[in-house]
MOPAC internal coordinates of N, CA, C and O (Angstrom, degrees):
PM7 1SCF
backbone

  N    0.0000 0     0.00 0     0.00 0    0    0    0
  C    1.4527 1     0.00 0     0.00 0    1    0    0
  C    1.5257 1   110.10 1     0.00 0    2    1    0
  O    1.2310 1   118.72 1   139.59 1    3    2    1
  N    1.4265 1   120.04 1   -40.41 1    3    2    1
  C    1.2307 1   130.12 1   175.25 1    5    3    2
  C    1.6371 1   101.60 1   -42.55 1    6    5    3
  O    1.2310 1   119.60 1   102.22 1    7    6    5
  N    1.2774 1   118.37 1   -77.78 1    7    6    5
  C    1.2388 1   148.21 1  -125.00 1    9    7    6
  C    1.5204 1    98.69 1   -83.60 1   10    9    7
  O    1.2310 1   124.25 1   158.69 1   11   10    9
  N    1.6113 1   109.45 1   -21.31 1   11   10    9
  C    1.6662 1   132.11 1  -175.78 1   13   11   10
  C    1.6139 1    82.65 1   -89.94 1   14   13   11
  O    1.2310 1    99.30 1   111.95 1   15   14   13
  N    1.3125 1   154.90 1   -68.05 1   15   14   13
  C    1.3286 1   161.89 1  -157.19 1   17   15   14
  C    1.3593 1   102.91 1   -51.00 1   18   17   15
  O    1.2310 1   124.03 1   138.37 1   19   18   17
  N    1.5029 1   109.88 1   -41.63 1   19   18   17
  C    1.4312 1   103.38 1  -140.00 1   21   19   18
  C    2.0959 1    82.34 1  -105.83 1   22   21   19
  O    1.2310 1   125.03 1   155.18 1   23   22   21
  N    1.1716 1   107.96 1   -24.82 1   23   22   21
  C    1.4468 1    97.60 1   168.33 1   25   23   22
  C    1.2414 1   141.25 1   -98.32 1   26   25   23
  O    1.2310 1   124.06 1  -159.32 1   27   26   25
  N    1.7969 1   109.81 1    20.68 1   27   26   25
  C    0.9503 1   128.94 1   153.86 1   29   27   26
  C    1.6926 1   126.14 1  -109.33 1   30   29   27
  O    1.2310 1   122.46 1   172.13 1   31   30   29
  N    1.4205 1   112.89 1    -7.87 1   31   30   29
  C    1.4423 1   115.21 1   138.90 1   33   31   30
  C    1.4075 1   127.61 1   -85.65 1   34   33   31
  O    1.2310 1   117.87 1  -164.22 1   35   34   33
  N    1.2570 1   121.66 1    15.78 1   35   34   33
  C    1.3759 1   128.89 1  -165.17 1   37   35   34
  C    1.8943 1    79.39 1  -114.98 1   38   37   35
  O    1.2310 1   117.11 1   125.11 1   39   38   37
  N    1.0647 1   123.11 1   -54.89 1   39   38   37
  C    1.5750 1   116.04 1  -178.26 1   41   39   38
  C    1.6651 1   118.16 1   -70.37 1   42   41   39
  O    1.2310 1   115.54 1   170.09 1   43   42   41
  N    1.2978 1   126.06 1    -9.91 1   43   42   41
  C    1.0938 1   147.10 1   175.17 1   45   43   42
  C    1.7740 1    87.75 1   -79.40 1   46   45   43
  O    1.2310 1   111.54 1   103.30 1   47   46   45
  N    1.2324 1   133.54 1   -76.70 1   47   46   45
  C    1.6506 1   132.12 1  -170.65 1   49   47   46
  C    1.2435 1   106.41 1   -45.15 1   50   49   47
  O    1.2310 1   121.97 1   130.32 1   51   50   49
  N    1.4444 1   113.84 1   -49.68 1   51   50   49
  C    1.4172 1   128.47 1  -174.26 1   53   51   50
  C    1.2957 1    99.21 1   -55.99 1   54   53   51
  O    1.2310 1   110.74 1   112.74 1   55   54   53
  N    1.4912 1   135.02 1   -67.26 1   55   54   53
  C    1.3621 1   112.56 1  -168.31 1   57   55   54
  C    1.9015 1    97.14 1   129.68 1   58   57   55
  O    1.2310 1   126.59 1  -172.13 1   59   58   57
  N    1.3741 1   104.94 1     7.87 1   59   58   57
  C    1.8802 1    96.93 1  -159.58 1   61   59   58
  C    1.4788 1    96.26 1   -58.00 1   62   61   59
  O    1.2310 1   111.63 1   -40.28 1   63   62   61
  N    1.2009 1   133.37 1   139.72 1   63   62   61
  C    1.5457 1   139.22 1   143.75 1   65   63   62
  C    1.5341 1   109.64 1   -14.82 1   66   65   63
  O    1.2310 1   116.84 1   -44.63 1   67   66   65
  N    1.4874 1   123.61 1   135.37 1   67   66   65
  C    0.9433 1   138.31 1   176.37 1   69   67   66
  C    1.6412 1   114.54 1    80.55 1   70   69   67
  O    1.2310 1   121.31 1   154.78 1   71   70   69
  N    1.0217 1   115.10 1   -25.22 1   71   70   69
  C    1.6259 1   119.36 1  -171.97 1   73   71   70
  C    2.0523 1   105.82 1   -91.61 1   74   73   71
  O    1.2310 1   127.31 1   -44.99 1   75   74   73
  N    1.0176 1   103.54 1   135.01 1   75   74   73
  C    1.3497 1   101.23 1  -168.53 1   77   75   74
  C    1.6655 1   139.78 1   -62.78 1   78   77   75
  O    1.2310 1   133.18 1  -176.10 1   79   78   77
  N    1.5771 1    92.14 1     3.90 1   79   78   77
  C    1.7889 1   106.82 1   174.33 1   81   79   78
  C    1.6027 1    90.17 1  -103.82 1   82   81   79
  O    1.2310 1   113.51 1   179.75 1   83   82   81
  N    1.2066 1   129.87 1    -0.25 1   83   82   81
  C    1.5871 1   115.63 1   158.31 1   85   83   82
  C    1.4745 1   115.45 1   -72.51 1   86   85   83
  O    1.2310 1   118.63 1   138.80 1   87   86   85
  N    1.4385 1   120.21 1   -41.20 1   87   86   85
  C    1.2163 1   105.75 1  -178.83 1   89   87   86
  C    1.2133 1   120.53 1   -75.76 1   90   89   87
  O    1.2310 1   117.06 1   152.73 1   91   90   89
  N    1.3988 1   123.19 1   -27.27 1   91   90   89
  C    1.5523 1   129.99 1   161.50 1   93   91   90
  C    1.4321 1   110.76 1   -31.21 1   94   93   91
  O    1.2310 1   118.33 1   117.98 1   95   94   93
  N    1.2425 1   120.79 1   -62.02 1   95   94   93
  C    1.1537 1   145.72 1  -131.76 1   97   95   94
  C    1.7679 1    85.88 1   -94.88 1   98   97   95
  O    1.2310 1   125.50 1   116.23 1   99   98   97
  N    1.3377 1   107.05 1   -63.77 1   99   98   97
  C    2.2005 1   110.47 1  -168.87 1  101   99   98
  C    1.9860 1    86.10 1   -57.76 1  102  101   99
  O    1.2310 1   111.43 1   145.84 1  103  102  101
  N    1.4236 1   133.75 1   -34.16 1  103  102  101
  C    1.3447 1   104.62 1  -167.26 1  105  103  102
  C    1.4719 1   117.83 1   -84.02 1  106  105  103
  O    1.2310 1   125.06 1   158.36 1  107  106  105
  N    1.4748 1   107.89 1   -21.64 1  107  106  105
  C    1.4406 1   111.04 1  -179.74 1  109  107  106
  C    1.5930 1   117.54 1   -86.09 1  110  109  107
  O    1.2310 1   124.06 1   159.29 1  111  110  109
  N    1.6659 1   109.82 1   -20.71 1  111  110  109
  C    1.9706 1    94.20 1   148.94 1  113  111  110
  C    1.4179 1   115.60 1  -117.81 1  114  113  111
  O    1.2310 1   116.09 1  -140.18 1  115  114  113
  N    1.3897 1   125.02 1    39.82 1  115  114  113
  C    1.1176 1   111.02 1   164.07 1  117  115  114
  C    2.1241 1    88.65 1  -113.96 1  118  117  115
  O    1.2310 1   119.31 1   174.53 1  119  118  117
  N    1.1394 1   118.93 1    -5.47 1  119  118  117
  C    1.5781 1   110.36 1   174.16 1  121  119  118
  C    1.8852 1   101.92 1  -104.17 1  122  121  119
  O    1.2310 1   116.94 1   171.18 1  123  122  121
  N    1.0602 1   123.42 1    -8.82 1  123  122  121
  C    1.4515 1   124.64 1   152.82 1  125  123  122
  C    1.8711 1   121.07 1   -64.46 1  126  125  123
  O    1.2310 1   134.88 1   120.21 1  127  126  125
  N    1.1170 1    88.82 1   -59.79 1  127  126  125
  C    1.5438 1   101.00 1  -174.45 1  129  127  126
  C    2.1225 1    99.63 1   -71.48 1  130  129  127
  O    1.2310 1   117.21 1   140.32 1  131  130  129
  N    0.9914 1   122.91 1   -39.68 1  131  130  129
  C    1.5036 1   108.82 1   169.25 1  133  131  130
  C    1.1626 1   109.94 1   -61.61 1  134  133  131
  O    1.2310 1   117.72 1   124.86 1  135  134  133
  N    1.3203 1   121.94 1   -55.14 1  135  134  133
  C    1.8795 1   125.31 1   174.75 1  137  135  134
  C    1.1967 1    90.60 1   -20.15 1  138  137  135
  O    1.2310 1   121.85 1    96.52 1  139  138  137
  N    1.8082 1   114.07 1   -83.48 1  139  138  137
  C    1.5027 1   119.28 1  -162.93 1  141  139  138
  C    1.4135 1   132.28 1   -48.37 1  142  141  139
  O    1.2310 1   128.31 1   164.57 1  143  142  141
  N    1.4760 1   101.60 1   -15.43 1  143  142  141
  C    1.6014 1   111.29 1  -174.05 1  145  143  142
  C    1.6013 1   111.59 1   -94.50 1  146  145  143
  O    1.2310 1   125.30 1   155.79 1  147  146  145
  N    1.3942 1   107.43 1   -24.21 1  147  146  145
  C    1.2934 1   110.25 1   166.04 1  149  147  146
  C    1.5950 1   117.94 1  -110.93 1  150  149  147
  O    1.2310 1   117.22 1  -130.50 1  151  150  149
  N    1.1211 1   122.90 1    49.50 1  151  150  149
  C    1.1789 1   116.21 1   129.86 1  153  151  150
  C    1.5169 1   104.57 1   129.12 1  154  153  151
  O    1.2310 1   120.86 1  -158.81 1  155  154  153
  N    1.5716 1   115.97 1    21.19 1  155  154  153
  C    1.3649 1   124.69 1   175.94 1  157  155  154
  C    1.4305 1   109.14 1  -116.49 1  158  157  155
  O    1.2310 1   122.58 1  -102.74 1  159  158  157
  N    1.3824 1   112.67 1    77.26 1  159  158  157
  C    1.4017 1   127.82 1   177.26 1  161  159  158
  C    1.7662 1   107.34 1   -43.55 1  162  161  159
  O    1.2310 1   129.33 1   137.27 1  163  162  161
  N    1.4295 1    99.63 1   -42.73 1  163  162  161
  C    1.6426 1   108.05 1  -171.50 1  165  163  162
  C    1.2485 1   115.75 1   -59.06 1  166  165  163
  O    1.2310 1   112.07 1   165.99 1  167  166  165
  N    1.3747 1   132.56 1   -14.01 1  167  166  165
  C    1.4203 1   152.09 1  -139.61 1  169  167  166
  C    1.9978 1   101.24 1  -119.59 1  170  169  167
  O    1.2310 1   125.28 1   163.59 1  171  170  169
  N    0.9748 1   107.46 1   -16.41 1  171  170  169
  C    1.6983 1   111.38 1   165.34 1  173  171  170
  C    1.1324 1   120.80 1   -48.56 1  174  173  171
  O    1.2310 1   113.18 1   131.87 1  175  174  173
  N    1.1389 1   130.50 1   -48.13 1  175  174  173
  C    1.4872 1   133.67 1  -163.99 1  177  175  174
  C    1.6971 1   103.72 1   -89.06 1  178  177  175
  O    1.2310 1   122.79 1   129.52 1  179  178  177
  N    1.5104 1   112.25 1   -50.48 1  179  178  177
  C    1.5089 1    94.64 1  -174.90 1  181  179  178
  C    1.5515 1   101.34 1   -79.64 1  182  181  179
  O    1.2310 1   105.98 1  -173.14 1  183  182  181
  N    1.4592 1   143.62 1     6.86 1  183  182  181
  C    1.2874 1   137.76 1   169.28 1  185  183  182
  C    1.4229 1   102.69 1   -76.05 1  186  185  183
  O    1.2310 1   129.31 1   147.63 1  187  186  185
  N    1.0217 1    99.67 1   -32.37 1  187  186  185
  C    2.0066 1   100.38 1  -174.66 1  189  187  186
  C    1.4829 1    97.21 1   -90.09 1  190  189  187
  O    1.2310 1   102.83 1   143.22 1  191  190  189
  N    0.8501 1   149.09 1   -36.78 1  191  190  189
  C    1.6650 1   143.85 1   176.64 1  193  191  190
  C    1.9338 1    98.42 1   -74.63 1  194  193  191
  O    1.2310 1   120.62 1   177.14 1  195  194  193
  N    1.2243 1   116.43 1    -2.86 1  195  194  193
  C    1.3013 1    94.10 1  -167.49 1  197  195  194
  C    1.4528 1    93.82 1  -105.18 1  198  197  195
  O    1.2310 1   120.38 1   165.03 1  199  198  197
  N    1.7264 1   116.87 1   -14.97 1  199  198  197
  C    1.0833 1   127.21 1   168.13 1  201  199  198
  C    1.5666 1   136.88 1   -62.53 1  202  201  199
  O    1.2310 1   138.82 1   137.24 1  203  202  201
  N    1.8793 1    81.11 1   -42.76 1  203  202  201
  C    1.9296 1   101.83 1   161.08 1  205  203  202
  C    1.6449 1   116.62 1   -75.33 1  206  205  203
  O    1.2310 1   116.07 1   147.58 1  207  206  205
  N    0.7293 1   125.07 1   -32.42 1  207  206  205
  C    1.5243 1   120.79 1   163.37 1  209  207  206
  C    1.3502 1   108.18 1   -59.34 1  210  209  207
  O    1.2310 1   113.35 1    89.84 1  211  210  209
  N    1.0922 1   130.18 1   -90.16 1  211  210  209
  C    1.4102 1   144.29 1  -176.44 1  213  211  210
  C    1.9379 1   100.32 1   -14.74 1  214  213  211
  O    1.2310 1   125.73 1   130.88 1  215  214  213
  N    1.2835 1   106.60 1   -49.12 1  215  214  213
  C    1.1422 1   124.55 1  -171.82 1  217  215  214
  C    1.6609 1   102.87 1   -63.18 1  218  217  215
  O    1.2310 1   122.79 1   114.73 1  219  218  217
  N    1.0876 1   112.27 1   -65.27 1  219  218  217
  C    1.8356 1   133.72 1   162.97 1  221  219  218
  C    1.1337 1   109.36 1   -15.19 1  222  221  219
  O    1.2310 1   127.31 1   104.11 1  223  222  221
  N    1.4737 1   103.54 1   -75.89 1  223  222  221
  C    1.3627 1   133.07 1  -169.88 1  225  223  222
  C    2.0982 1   105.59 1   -52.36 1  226  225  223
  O    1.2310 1   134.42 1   154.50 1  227  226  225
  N    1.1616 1    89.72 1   -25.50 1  227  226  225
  C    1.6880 1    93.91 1  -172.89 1  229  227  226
  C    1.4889 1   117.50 1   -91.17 1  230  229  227
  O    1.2310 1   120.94 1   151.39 1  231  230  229
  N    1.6108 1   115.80 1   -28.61 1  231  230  229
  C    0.7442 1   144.04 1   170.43 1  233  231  230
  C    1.3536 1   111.56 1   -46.90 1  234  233  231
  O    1.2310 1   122.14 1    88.55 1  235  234  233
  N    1.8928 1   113.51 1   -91.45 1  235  234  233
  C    1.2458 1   138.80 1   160.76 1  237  235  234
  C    1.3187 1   122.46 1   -32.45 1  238  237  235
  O    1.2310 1   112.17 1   129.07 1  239  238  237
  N    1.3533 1   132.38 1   -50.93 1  239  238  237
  C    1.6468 1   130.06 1   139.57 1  241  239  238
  C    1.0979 1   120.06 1   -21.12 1  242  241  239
  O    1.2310 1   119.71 1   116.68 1  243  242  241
  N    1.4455 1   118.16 1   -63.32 1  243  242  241
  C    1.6505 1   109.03 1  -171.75 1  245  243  242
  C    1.4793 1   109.32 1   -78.59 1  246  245  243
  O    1.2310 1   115.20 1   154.30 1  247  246  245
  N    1.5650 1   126.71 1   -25.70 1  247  246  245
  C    0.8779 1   123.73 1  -157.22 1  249  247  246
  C    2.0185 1    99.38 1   -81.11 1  250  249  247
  O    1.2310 1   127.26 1   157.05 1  251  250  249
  N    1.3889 1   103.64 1   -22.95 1  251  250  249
  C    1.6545 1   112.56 1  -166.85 1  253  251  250
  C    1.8006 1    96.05 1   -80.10 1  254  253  251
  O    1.2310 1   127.70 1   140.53 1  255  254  253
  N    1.5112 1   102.79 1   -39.47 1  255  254  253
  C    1.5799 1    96.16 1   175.81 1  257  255  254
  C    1.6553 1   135.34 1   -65.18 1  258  257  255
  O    1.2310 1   132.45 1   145.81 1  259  258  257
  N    1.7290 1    93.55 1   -34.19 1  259  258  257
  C    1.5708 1    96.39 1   168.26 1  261  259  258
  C    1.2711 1   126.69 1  -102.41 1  262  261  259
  O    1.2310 1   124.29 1  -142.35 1  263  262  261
  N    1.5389 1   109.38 1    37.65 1  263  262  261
  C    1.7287 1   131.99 1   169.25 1  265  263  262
  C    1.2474 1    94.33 1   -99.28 1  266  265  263
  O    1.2310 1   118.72 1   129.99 1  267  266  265
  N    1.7977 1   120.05 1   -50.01 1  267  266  265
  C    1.5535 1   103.91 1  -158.87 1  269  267  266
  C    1.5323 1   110.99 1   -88.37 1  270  269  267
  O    1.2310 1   120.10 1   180.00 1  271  270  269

């Protein structure tokens, strides 16, 4: 039961489709990355770091769930 808990808040961080930290997650870089496309040059760098995290974050999740 644990292990079902903890890997369905682990897909929630992650971002999986359908689970509700995905949509969090698709509006805050898909409204970063438009910023940048229309006309916030300044906004490149934390769009790409927000990309490497996100990425991190997906990583380290799965990797913490199929340790325990």
């Amino acid at each position: 039961v644990t292990a079902i808990a903890m890997m369905f808040g682990s897909m929630s961080i992650i971002g999986i489709p359908l689970i509700g930290g995905f949509w969090s997650k698709e509006v805050i870089i898909s409204k970063t990355w438009y910023a940048y496309f229309h006309g916030g040059e300044a906004l490149l760098g934390p769009a790409i770091l927000l990309l490497a995290t996100a990425g991190m974050t997906g990583f380290y999740m799965s990797r913490m769930w199929f340790m325990t």
